[in-house]
C-alpha positions as CSV (number, residue, x, y, z in Angstrom):
1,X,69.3,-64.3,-2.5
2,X,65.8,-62.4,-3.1
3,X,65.8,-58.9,-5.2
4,X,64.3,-55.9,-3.9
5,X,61.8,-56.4,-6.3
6,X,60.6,-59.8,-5.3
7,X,60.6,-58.7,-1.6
8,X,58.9,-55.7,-2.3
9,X,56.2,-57.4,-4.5
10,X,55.8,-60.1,-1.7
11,X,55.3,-57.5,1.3
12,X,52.6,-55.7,-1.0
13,X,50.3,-58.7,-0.7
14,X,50.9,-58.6,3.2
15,X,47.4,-57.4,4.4
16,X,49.7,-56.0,8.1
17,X,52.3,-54.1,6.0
18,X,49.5,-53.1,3.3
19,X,47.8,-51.0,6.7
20,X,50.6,-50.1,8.0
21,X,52.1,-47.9,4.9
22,X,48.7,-47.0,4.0
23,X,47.9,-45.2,7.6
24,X,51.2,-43.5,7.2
25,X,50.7,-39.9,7.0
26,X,54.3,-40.0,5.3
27,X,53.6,-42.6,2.4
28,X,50.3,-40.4,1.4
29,X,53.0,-37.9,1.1
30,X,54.9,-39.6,-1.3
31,X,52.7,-40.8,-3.1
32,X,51.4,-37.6,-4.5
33,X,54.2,-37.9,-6.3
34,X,53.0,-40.8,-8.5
35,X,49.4,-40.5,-8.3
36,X,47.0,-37.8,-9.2
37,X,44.7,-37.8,-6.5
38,X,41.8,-39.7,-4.8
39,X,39.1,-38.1,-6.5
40,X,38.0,-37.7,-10.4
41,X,37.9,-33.7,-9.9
42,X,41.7,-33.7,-8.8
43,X,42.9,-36.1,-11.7
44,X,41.2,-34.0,-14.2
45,X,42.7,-31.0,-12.9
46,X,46.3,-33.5,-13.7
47,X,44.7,-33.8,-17.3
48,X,44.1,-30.1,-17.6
49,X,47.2,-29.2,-16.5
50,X,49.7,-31.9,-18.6
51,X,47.7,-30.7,-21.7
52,X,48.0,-27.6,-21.4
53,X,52.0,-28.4,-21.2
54,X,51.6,-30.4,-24.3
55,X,51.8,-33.8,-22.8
56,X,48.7,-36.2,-23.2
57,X,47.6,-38.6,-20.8
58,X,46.4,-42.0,-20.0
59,X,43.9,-42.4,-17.1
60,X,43.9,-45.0,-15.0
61,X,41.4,-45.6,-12.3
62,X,43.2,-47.9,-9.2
63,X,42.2,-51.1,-8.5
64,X,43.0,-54.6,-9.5
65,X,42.4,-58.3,-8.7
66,X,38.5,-57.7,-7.6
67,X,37.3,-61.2,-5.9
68,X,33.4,-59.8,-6.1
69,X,31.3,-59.3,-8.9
70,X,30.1,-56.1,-7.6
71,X,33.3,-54.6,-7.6
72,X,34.0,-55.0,-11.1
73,X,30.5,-53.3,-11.9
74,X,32.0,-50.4,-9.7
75,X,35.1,-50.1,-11.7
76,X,33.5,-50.2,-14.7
77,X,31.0,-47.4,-13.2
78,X,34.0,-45.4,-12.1
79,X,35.8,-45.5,-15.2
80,X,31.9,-44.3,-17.2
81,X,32.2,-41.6,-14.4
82,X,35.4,-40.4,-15.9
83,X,35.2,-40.9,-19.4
84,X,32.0,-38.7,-18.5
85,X,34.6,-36.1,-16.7
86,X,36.4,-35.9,-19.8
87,X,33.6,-35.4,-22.9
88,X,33.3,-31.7,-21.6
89,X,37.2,-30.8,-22.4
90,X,37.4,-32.1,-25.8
91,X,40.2,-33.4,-25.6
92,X,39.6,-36.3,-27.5
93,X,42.7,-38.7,-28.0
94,X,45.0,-36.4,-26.2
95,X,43.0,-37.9,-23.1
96,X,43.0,-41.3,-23.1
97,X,42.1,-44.4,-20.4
98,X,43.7,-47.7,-19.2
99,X,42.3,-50.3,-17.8
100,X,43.4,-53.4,-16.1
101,X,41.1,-56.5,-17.0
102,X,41.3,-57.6,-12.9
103,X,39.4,-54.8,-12.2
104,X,36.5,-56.2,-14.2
105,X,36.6,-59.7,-12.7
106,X,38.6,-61.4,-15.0
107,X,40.0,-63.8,-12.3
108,X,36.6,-64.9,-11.0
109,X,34.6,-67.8,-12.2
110,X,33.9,-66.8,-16.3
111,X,36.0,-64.0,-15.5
112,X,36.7,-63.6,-19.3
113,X,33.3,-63.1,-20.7
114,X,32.7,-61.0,-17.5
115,X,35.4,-58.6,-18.2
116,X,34.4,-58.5,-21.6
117,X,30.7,-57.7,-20.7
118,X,32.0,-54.5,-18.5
119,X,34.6,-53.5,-20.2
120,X,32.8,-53.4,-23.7
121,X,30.5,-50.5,-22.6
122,X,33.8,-48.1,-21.2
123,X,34.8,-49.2,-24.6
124,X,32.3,-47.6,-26.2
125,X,32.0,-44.4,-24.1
126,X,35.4,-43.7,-25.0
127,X,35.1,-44.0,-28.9
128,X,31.5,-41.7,-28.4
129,X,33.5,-39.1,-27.3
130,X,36.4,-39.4,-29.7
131,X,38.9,-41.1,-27.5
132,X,40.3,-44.8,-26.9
133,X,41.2,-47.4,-24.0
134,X,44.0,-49.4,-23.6
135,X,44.0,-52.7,-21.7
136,X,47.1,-52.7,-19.1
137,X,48.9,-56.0,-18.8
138,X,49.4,-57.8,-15.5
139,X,50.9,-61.1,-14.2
140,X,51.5,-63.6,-17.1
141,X,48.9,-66.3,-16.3
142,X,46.2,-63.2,-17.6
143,X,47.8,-62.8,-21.0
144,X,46.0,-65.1,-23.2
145,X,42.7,-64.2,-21.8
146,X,43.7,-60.3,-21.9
147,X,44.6,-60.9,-25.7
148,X,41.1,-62.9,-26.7
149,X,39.1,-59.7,-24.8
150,X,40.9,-57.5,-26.9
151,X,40.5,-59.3,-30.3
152,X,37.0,-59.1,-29.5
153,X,36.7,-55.5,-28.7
154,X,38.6,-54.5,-31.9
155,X,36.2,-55.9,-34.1
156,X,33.9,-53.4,-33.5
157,X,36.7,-51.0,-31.9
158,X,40.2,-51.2,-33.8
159,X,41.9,-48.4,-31.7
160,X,41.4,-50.6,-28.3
161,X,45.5,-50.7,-27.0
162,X,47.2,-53.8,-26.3
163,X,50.4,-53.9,-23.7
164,X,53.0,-55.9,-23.9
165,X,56.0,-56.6,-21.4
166,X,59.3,-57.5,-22.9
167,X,60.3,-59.5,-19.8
168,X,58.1,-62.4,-20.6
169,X,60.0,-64.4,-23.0
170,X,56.5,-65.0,-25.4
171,X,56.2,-61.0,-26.4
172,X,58.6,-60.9,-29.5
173,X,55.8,-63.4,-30.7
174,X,53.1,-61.8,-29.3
175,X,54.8,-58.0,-30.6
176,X,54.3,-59.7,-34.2
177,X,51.3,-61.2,-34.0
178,X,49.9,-57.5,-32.7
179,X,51.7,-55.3,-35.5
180,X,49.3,-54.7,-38.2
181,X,47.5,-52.1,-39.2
182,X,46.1,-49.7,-37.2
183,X,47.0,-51.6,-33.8
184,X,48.5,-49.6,-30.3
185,X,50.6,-51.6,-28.5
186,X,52.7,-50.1,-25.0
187,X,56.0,-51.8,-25.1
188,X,56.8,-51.8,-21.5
189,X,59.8,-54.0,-19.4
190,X,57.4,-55.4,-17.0
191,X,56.8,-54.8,-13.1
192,X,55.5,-58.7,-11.6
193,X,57.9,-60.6,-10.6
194,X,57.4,-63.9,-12.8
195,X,59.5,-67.0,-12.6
196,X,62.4,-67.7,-15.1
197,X,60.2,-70.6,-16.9
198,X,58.3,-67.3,-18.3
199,X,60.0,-64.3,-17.9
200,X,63.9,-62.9,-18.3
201,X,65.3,-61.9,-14.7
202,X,68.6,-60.2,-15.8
203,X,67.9,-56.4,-16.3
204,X,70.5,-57.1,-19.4
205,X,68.3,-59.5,-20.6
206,X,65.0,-57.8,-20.6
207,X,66.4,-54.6,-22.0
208,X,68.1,-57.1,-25.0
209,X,63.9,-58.3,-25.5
210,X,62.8,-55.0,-25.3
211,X,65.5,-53.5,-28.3
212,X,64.0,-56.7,-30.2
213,X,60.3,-56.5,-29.5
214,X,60.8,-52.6,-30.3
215,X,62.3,-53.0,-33.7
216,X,59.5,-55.3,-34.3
217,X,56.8,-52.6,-33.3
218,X,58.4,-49.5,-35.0
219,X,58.9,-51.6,-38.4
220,X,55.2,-52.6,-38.7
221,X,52.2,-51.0,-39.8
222,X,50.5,-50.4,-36.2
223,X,51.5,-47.4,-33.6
224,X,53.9,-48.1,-31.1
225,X,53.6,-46.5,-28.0
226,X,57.5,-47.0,-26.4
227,X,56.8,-47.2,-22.0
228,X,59.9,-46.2,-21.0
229,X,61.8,-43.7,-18.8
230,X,65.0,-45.4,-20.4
231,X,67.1,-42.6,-21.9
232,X,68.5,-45.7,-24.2
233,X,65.3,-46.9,-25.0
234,X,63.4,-43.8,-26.1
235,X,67.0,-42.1,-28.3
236,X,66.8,-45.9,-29.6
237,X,63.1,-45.6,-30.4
238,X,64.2,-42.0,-32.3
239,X,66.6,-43.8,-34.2
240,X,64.4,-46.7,-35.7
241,X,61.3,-44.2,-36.3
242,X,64.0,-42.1,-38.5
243,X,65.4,-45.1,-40.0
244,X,61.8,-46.6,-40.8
245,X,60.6,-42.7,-42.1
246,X,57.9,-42.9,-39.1
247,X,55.8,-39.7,-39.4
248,X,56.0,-37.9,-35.9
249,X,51.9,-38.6,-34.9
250,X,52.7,-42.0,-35.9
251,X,54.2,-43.2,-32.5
252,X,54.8,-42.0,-29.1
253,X,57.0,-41.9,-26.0
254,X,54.8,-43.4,-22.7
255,X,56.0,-42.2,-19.1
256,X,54.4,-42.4,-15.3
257,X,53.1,-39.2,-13.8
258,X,55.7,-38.1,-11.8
259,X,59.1,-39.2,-13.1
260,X,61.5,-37.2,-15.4
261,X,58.7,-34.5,-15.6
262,X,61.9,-32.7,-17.0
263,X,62.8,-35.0,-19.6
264,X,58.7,-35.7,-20.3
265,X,58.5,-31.7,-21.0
266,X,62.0,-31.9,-23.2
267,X,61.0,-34.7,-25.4
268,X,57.3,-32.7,-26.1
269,X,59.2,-29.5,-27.0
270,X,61.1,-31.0,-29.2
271,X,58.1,-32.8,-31.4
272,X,58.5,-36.0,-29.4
273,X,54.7,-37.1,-28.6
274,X,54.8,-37.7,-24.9
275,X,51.9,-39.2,-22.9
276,X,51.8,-39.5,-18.9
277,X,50.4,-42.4,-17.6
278,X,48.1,-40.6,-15.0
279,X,46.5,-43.0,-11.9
280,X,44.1,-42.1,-9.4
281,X,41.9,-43.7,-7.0
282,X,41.8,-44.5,-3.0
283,X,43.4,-48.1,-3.9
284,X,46.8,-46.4,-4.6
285,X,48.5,-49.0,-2.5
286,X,49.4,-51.7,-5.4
287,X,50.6,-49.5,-7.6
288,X,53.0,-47.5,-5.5
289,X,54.6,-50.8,-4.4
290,X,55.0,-51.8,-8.1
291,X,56.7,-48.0,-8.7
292,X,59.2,-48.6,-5.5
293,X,60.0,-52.1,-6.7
294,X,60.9,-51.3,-10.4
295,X,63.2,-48.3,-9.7
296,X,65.8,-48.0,-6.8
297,X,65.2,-44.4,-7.2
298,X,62.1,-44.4,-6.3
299,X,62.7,-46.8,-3.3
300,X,65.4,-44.5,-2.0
301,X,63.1,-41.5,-2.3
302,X,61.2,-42.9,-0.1
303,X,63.2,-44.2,2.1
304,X,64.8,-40.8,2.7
305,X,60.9,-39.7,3.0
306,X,60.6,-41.7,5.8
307,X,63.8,-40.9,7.7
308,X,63.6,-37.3,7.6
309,X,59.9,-37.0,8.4
């Protein structure tokens, strides 16, 4: 029998069902929820007002999988555009950016090199103005070639993130291969649905790899950054940075815009650095299926969106 997730992941690459939720006055609804907006103005007013609560962010500017050259230069226009948005608050690593490598053409022909060529200069932006970029993780064919753009962009840039998703069976390797000194990595389960040659599918399972690949992080020299709206999953992280004598800038607690604002507020209060993972864009439509297929909560809030409308 299918999961939700896999049928949920399937319909989102369904170009009828895509329109059809899309031209839903009741999924735009929803998905204010999870995303921050169409427009740059309206996500900075997100930045301005989850800094001001204490909580930093990470942008991310929608889109994924680009099939033409000339949409990867407008991604990495869009995200120059906000890094732009963001030098005038001075906020430097309180306000970060994510990116996802598809964005930049990395599955086209040399997609490598070219997503190295246009991410390198968002890159750069971002360290002129004090902050950093971390590179998102997607399906587990583009690992490798996500991993050799980011060895190249931290030898002139060290700070440059790295994600890692405990469902694919390689990331305890790849967790100790990326803890040294000075590295951010996002420890994250995983939201692709990948086959069981590569990946974990029991939830028991992938939470066992995340514990492991977690241990690993928060033992080594680099800063962990623990993705996760797991209540047993951040109170473990809490226990291995006081076990390890981790100072309290020297890690940090990642959650989506929009889920357990309560609990992201909480953990900031009480010394816990917190950072939202803020998206926004017109090409919500990807990500929102990913949110809906991850969490039955999120499903069901929708669902009951969509009844009661």
């Amino acid at each position: 029998m299918l999961s939700t997730k896999t049928v949920l992941l399937g319909a989102s690459r369904r170009p009828a069902l895509r329109r059809a939720l899309v031209g839903t006055p009741v999924t735009r609804q929803v998905v204010q929820r999870f995303v921050a907006g169409e427009t740059l103005p309206e996500a900075l007013a997100v930045v301005r007002r989850l800094t001001g609560e204490g909580i930093a962010v990470t942008l991310d500017h929608l889109g994924e999988g680009v099939t033409d050259p000339a949409d990867a230069r407008a991604s990495r226009d869009a995200y120059l555009a906000l890094l732009d948005g963001l030098a005038p608050l001075e906020l430097g690593t309180d306000a970060e950016v994510s990116v996802k490598l598809s964005a930049f053409g990395q599955a086209l022909p040399g997609g490598q090199d070219l997503a190295l060529e246009l991410v390198r200069p968002v890159v750069e932006r971002a360290a002129a103005i004090g902050t950093t970029v971390t590179l998102d993780m997607e399906e587990s064919a583009t690992v490798d070639s996500t991993l050799a753009v980011l060895a190249e962009l931290r030898r002139d840039h060290p700070a440059t993130g790295a994600v890692l998703q405990s469902a694919l069976r390689r990331t305890e390797d790849d967790a100790r291969a990326l803890a040294v000194p000075g590295s951010r990595v996002r420890l994250v389960k995983g939201a692709y649905d990948e086959p069981a040659s590569v990946a974990f599918r029991d939830r028991r399972d992938v939470d066992a790899a995340y514990a492991r690949c977690l241990g690993v992080l928060m033992r080594g020299p680099g800063y962990p950054m623990v993705g996760s709206h797991d209540p047993a999953m951040v109170g473990l992280a809490q226990r291995l940075a006081a076990e390890y004598g981790r100072a309290p800038d020297s890690w940090e607690v990642q959650m989506l815009h929009g889920i357990r604002l309560d609990e992201q507020r909480r953990l900031a209060a009480s010394g816990t650095r917190v950072r939202a993972y803020v998206p926004y864009g017109v090409d919500w439509y990807g990500y929102f299926v990913r949110r809906l297929a991850e969490r039955p909560a999120n499903l069901r809030f929708f669902l009951r969106a969509l009844v009661s409308r």
